[in-house]
N, CA, C and O atoms as CSV, one atom per row, in Angstrom:
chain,resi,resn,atom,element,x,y,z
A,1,UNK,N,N,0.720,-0.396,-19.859
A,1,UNK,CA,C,0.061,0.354,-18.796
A,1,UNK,C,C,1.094,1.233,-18.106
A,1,UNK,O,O,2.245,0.942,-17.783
A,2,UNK,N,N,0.371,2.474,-17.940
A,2,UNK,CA,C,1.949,3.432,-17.231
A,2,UNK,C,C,1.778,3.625,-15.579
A,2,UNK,O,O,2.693,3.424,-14.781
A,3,UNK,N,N,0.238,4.112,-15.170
A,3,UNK,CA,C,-0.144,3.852,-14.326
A,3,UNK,C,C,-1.242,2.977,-13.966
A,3,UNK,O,O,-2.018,2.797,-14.905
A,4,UNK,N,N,-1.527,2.410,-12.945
A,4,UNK,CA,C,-2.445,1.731,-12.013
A,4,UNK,C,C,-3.798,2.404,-11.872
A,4,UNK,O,O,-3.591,3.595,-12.100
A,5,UNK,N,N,-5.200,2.199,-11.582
A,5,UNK,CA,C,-5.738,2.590,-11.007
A,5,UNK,C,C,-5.765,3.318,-9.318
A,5,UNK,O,O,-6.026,4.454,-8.920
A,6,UNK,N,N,-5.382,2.111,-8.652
A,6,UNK,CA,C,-4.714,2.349,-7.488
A,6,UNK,C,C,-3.129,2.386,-7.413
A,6,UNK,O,O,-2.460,1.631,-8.119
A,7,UNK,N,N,-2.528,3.328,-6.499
A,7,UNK,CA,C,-0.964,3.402,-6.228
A,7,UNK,C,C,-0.889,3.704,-4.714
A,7,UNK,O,O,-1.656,3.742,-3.751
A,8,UNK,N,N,0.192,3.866,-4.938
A,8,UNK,CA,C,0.860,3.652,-3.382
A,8,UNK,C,C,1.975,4.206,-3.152
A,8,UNK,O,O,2.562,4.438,-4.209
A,9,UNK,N,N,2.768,4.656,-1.870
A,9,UNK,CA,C,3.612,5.602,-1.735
A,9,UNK,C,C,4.216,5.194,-0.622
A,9,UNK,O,O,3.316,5.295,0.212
A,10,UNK,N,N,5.276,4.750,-0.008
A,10,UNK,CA,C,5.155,4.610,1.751
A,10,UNK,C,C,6.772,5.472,1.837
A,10,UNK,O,O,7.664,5.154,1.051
A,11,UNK,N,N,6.938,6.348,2.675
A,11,UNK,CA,C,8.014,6.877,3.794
A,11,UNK,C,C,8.364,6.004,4.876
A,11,UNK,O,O,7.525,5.146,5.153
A,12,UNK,N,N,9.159,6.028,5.381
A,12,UNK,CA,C,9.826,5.799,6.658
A,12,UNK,C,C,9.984,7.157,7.176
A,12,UNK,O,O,10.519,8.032,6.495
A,13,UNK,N,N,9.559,7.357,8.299
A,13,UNK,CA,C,9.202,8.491,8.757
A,13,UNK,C,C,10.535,8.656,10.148
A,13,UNK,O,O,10.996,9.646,10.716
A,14,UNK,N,N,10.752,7.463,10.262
A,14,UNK,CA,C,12.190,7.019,11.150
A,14,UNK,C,C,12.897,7.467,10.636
A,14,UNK,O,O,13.456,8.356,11.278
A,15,UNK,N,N,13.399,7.258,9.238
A,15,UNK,CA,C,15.063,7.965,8.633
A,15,UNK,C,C,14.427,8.566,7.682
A,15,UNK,O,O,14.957,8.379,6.587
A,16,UNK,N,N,13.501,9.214,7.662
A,16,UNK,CA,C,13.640,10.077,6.394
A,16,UNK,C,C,13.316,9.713,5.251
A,16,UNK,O,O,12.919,10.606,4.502
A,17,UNK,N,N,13.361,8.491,4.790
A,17,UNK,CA,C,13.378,8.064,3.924
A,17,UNK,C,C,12.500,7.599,2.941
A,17,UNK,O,O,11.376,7.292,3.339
A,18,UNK,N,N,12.795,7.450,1.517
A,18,UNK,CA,C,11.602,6.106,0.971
A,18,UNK,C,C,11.696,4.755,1.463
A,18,UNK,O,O,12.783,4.240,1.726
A,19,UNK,N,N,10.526,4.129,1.604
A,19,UNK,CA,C,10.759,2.733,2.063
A,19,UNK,C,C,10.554,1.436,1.064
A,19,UNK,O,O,9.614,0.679,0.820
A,20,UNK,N,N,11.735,1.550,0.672
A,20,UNK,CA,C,11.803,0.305,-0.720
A,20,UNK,C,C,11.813,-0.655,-0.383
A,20,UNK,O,O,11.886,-1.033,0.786
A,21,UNK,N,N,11.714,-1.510,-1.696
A,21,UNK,CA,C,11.159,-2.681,-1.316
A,21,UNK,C,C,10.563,-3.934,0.095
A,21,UNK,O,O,10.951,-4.936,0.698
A,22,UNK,N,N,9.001,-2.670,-0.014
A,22,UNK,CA,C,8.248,-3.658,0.803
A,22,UNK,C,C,7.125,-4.208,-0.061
A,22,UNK,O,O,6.756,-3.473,-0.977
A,23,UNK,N,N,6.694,-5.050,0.043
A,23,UNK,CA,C,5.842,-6.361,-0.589
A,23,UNK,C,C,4.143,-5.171,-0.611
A,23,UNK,O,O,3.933,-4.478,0.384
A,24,UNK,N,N,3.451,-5.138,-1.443
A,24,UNK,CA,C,2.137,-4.815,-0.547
A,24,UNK,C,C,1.067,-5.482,-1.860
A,24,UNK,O,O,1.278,-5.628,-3.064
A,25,UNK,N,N,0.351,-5.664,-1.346
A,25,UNK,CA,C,-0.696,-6.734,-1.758
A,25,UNK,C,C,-2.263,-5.961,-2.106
A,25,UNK,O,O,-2.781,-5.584,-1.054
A,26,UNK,N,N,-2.901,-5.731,-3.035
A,26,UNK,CA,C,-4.187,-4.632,-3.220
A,26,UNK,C,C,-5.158,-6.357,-3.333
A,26,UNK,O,O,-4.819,-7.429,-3.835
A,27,UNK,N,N,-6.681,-5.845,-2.468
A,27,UNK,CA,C,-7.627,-6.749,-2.324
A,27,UNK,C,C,-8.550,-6.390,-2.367
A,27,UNK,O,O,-8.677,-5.444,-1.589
A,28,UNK,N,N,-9.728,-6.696,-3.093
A,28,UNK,CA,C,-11.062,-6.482,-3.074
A,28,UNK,C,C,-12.224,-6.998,-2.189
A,28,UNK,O,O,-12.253,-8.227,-2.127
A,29,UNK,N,N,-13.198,-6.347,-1.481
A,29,UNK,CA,C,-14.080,-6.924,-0.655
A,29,UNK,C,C,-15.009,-7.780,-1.509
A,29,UNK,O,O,-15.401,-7.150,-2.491
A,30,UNK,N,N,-15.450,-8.945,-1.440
A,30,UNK,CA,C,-16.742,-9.727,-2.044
A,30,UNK,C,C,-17.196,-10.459,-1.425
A,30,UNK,O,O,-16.493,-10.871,-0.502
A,31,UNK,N,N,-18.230,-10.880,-1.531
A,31,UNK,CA,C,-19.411,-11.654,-0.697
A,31,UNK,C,C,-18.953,-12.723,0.579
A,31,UNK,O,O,-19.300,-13.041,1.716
A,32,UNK,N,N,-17.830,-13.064,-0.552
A,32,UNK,CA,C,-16.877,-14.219,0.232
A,32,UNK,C,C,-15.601,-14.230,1.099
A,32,UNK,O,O,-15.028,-15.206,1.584
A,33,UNK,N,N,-15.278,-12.888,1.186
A,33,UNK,CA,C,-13.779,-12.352,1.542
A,33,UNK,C,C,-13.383,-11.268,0.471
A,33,UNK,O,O,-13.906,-10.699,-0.487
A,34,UNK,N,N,-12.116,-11.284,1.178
A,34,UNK,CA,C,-10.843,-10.695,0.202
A,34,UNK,C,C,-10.463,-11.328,-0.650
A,34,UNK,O,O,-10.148,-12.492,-0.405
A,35,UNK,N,N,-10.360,-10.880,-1.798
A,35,UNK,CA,C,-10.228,-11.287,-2.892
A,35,UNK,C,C,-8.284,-10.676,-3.702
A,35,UNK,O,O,-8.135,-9.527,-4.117
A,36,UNK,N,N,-7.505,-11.380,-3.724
A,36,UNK,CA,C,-6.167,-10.648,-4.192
A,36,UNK,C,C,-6.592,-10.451,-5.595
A,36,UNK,O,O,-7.062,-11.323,-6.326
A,37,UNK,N,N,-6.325,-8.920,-5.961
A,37,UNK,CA,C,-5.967,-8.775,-6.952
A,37,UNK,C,C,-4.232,-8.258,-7.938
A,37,UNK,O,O,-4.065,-8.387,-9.151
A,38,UNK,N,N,-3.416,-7.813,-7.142
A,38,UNK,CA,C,-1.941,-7.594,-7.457
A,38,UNK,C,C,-1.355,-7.836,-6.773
A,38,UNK,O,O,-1.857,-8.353,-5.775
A,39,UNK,N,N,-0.160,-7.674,-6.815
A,39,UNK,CA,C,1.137,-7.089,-5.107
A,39,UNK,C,C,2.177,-6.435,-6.392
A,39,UNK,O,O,2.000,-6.225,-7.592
A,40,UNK,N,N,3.144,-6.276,-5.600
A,40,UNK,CA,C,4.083,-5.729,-5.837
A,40,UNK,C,C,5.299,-5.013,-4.858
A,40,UNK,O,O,5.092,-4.863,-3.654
A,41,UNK,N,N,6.375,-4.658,-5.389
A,41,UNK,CA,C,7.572,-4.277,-4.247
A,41,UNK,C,C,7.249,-3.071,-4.416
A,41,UNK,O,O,6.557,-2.795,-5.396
A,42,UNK,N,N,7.680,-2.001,-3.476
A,42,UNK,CA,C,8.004,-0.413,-3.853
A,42,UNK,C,C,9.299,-0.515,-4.341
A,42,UNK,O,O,10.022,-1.437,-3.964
A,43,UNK,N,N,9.784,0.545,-5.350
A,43,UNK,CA,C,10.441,0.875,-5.629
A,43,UNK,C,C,11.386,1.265,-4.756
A,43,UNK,O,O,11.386,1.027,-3.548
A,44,UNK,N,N,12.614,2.179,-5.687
A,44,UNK,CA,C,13.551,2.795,-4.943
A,44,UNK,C,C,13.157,4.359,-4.716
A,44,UNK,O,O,14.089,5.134,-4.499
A,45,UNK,N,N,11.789,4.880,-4.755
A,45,UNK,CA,C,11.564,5.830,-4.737
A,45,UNK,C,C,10.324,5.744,-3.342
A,45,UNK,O,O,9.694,6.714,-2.919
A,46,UNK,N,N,10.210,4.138,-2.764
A,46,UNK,CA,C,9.050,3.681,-2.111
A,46,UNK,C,C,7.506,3.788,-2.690
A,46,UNK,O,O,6.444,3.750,-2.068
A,47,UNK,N,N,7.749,3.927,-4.033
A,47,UNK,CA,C,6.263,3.782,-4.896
A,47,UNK,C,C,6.317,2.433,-5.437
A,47,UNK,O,O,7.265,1.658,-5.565
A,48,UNK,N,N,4.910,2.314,-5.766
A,48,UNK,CA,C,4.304,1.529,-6.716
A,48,UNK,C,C,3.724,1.529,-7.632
A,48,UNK,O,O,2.589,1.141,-7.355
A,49,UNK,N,N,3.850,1.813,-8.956
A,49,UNK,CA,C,2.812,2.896,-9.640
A,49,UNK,C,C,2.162,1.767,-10.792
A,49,UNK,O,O,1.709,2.093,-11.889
A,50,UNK,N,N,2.194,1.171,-10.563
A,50,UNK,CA,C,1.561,-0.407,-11.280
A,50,UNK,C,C,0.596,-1.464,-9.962
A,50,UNK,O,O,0.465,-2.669,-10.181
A,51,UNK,N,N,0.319,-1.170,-9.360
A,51,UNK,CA,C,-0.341,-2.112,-8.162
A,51,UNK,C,C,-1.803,-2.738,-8.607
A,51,UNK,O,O,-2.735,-2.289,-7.939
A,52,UNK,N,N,-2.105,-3.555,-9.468
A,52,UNK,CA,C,-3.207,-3.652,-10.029
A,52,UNK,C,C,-3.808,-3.182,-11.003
A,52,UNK,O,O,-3.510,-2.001,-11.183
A,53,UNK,N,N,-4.755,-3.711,-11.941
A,53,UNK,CA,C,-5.332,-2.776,-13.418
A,53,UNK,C,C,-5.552,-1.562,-13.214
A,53,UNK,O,O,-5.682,-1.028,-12.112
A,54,UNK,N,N,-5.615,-0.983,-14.419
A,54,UNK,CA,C,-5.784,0.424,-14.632
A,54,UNK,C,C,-7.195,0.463,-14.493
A,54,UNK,O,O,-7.091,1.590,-14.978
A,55,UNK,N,N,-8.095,0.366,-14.352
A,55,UNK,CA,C,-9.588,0.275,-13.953
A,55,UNK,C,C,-10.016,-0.695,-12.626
A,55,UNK,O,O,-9.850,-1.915,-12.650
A,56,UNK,N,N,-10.542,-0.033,-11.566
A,56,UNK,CA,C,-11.454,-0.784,-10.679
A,56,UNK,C,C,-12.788,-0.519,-10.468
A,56,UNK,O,O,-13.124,0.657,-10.609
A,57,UNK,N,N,-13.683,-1.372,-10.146
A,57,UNK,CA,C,-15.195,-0.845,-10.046
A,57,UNK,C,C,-15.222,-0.553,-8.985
A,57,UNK,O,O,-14.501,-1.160,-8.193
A,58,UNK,N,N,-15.952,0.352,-8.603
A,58,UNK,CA,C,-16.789,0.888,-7.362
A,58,UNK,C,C,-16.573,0.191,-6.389
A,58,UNK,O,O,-17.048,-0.871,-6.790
A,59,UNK,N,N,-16.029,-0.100,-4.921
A,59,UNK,CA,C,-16.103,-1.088,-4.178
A,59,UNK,C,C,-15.456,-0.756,-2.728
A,59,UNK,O,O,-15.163,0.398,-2.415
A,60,UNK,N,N,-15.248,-1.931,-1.824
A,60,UNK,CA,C,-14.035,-2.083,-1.029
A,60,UNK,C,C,-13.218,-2.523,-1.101
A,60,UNK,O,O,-13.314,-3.737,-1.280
A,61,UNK,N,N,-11.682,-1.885,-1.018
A,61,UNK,CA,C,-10.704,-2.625,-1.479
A,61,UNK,C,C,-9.796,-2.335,0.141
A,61,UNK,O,O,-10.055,-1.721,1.176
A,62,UNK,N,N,-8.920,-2.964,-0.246
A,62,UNK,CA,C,-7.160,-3.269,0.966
A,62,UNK,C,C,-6.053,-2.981,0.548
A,62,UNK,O,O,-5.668,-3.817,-0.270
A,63,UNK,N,N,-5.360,-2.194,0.722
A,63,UNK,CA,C,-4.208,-2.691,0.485
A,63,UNK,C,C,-2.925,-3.338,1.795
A,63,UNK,O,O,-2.584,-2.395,2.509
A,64,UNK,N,N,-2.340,-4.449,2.128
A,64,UNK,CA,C,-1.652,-4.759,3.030
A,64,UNK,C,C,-0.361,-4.633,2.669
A,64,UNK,O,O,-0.014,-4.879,1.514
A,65,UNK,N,N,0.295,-4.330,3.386
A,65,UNK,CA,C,1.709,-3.529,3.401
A,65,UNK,C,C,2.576,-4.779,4.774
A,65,UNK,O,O,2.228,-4.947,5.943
A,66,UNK,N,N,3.913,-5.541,3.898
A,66,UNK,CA,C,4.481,-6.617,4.863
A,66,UNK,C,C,5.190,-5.568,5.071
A,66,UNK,O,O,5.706,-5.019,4.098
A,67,UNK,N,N,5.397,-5.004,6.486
A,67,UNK,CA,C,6.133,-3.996,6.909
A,67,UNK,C,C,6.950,-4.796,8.077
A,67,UNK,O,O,7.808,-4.398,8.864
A,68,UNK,N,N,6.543,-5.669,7.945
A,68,UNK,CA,C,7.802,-6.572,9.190
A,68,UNK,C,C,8.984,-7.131,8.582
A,68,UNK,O,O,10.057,-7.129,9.186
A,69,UNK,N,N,8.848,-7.632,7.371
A,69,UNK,CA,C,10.097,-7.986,6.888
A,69,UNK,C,C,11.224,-6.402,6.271
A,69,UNK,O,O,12.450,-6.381,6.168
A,70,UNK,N,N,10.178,-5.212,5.954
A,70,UNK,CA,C,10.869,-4.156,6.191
A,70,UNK,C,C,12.318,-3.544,7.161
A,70,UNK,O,O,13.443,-3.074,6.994
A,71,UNK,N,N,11.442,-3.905,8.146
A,71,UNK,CA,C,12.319,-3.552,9.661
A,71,UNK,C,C,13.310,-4.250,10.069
A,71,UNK,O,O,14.309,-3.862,10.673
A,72,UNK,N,N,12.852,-5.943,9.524
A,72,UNK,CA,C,13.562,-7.019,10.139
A,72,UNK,C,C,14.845,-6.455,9.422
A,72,UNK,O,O,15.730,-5.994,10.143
A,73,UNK,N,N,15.009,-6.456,8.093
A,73,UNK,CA,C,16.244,-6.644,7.326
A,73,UNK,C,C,17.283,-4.763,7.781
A,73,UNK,O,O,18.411,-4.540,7.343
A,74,UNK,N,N,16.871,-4.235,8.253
A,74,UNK,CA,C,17.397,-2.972,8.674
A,74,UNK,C,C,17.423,-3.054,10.458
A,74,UNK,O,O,17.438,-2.008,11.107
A,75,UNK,N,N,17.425,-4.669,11.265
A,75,UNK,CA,C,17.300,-4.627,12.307
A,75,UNK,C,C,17.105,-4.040,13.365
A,75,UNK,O,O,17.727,-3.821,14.405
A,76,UNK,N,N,15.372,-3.638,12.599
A,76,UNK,CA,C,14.920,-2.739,13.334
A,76,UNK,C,C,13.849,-3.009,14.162
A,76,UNK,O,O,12.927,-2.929,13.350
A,77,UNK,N,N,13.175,-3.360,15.569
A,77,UNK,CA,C,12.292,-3.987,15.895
A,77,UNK,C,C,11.381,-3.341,15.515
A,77,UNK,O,O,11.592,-2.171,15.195
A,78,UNK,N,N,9.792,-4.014,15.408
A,78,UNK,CA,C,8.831,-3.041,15.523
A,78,UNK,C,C,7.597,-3.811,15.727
A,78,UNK,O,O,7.522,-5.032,15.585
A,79,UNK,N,N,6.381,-2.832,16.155
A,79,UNK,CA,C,5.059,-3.406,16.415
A,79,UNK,C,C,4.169,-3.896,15.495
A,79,UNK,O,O,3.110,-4.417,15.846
A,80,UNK,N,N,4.561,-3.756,14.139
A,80,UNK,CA,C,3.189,-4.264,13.043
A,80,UNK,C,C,4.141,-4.277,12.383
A,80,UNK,O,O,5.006,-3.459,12.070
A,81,UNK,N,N,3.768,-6.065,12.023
A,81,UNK,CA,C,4.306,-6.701,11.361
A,81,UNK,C,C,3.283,-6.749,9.910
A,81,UNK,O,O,3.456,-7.471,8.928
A,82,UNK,N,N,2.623,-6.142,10.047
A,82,UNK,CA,C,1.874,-5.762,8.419
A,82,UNK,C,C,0.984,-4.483,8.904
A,82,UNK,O,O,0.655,-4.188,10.052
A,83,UNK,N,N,0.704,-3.831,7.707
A,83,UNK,CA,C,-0.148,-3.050,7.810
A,83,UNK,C,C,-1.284,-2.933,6.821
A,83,UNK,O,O,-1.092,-3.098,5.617
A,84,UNK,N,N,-2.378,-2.671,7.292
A,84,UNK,CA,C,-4.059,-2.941,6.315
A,84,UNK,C,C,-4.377,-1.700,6.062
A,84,UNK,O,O,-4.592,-0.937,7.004
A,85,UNK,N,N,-4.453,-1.331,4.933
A,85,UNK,CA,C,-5.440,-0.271,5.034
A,85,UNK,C,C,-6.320,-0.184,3.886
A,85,UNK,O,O,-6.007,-0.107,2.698
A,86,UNK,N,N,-8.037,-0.219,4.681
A,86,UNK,CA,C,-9.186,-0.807,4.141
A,86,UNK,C,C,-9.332,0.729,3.472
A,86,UNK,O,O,-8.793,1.655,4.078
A,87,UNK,N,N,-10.237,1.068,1.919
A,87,UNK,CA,C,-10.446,2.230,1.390
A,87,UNK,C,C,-11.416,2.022,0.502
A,87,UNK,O,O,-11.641,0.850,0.200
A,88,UNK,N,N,-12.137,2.989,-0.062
A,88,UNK,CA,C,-13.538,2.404,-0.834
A,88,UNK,C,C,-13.309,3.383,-1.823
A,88,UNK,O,O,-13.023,4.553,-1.569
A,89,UNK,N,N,-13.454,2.834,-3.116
A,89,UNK,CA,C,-13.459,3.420,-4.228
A,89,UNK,C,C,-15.390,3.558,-4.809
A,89,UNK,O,O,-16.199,2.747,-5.260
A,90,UNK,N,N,-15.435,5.212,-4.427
A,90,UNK,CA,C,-16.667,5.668,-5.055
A,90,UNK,C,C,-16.697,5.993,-6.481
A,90,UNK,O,O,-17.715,5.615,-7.060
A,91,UNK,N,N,-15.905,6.546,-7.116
A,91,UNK,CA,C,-15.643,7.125,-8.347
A,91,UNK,C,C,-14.823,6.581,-9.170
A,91,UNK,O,O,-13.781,7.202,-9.384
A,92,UNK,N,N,-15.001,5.516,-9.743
A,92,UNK,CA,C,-14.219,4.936,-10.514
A,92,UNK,C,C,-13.323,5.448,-11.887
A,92,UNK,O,O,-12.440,4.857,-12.508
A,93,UNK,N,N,-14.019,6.987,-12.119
A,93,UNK,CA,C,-13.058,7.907,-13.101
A,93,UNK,C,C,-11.896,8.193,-12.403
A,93,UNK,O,O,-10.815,8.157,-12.992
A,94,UNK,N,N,-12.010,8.609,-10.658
A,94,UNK,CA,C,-11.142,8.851,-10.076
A,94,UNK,C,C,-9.821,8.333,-9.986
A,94,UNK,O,O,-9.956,7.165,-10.350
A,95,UNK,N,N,-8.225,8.582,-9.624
A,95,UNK,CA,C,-7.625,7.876,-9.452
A,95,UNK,C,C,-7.468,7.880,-7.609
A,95,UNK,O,O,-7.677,8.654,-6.676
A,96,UNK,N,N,-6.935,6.402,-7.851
A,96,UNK,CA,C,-6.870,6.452,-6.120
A,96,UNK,C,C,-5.618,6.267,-5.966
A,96,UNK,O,O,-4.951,5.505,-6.665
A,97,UNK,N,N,-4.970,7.301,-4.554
A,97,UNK,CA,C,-3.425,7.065,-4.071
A,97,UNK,C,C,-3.431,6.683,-2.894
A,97,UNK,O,O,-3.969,7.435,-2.081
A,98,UNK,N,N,-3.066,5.888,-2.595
A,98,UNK,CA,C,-2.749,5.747,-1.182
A,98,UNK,C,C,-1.568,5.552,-0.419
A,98,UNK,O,O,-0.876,4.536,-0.352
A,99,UNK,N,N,-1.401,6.784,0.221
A,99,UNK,CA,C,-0.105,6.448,0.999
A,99,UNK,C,C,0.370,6.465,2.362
A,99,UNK,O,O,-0.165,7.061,3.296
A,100,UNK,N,N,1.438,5.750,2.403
A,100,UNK,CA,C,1.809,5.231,4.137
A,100,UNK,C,C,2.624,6.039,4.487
A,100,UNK,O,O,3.300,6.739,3.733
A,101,UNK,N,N,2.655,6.029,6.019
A,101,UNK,CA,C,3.837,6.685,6.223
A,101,UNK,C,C,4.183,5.944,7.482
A,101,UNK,O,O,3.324,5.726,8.336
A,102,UNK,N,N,5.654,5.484,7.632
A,102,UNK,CA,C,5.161,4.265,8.914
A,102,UNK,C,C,7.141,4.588,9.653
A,102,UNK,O,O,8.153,5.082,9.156
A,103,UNK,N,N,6.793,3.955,11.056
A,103,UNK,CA,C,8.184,3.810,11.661
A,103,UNK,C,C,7.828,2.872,12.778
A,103,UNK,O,O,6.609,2.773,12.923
A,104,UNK,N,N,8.407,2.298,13.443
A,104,UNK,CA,C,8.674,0.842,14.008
A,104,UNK,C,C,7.438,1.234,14.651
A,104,UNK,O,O,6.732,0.320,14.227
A,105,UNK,N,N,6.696,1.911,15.343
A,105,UNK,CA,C,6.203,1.998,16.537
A,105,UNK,C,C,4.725,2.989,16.101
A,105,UNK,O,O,3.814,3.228,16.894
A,106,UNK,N,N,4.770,3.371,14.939
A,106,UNK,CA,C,3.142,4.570,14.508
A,106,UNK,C,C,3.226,4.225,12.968
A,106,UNK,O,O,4.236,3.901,12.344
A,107,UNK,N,N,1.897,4.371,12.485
A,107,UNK,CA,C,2.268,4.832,11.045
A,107,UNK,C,C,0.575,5.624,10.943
A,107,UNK,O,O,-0.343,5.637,11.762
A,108,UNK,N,N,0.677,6.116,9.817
A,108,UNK,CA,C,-0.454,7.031,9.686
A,108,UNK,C,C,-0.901,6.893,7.781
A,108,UNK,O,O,-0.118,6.276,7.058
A,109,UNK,N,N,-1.776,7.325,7.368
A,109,UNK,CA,C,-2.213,7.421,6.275
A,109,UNK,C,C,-2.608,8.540,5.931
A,109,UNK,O,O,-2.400,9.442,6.742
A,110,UNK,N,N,-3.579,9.032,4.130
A,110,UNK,CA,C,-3.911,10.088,3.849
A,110,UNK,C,C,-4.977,9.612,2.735
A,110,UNK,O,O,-4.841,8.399,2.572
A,111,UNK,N,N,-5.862,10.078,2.017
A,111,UNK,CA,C,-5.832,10.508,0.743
A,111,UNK,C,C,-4.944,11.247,-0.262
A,111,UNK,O,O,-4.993,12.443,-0.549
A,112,UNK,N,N,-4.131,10.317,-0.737
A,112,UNK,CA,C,-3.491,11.139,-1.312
A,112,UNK,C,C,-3.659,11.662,-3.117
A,112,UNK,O,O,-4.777,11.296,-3.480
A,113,UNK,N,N,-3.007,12.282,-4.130
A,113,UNK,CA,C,-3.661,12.691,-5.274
A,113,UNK,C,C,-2.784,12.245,-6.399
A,113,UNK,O,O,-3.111,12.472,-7.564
């Protein structure tokens, strides 16, 4: 597999930077909860380009981002110690990107391509 269905991207928007190795976890909504389906580290480029199968069905999915152990190890304080971000896959030909962009104190998201 080369790519994922879903991927992921995160910046540090504090230094500039990619934000490697943080943990992030992709989840599916079902009747019963969240359901894990991957994790994985970012890279040294702050991607993930493997985060779960190359096919997902139609749905609600998560991806959570441990962004506290991020900060901790660059002793950096900060307010969210994880970050969620809920996204719904309509088009399952589609690929989905999702990316972060975060610093101790804001982070923001996109659709990305």
């Amino acid at each position: 597999m080369s790519v994922s269905h879903v991927t992921t991207h995160i910046l540090d928007t504090g230094t500039g930077r990619p934000a490697s190795g943080v943990k992030a976890t992709l989840e599916a909504k079902s009747a019963t909860g969240w359901q894990e389906i991957a994790s994985g580290h970012t890279d040294n480029d702050g991607r993930i380009k493997n985060l779960g199968p190359e096919a997902v069905e139609a749905g609600i999915y998560r991806i959570v981002f441990d962004t506290g152990p991020y900060f901790g190890q660059k002793g950096t304080e900060t307010f969210f110690p994880f970050v969620e971000l809920a996204f719904e896959v309509k088009d399952p030909a589609e690929h989905y990107h999702v990316p972060l962009l975060i610093s101790p104190f804001a982070f923001s998201t996109y659709r990305g391509s």
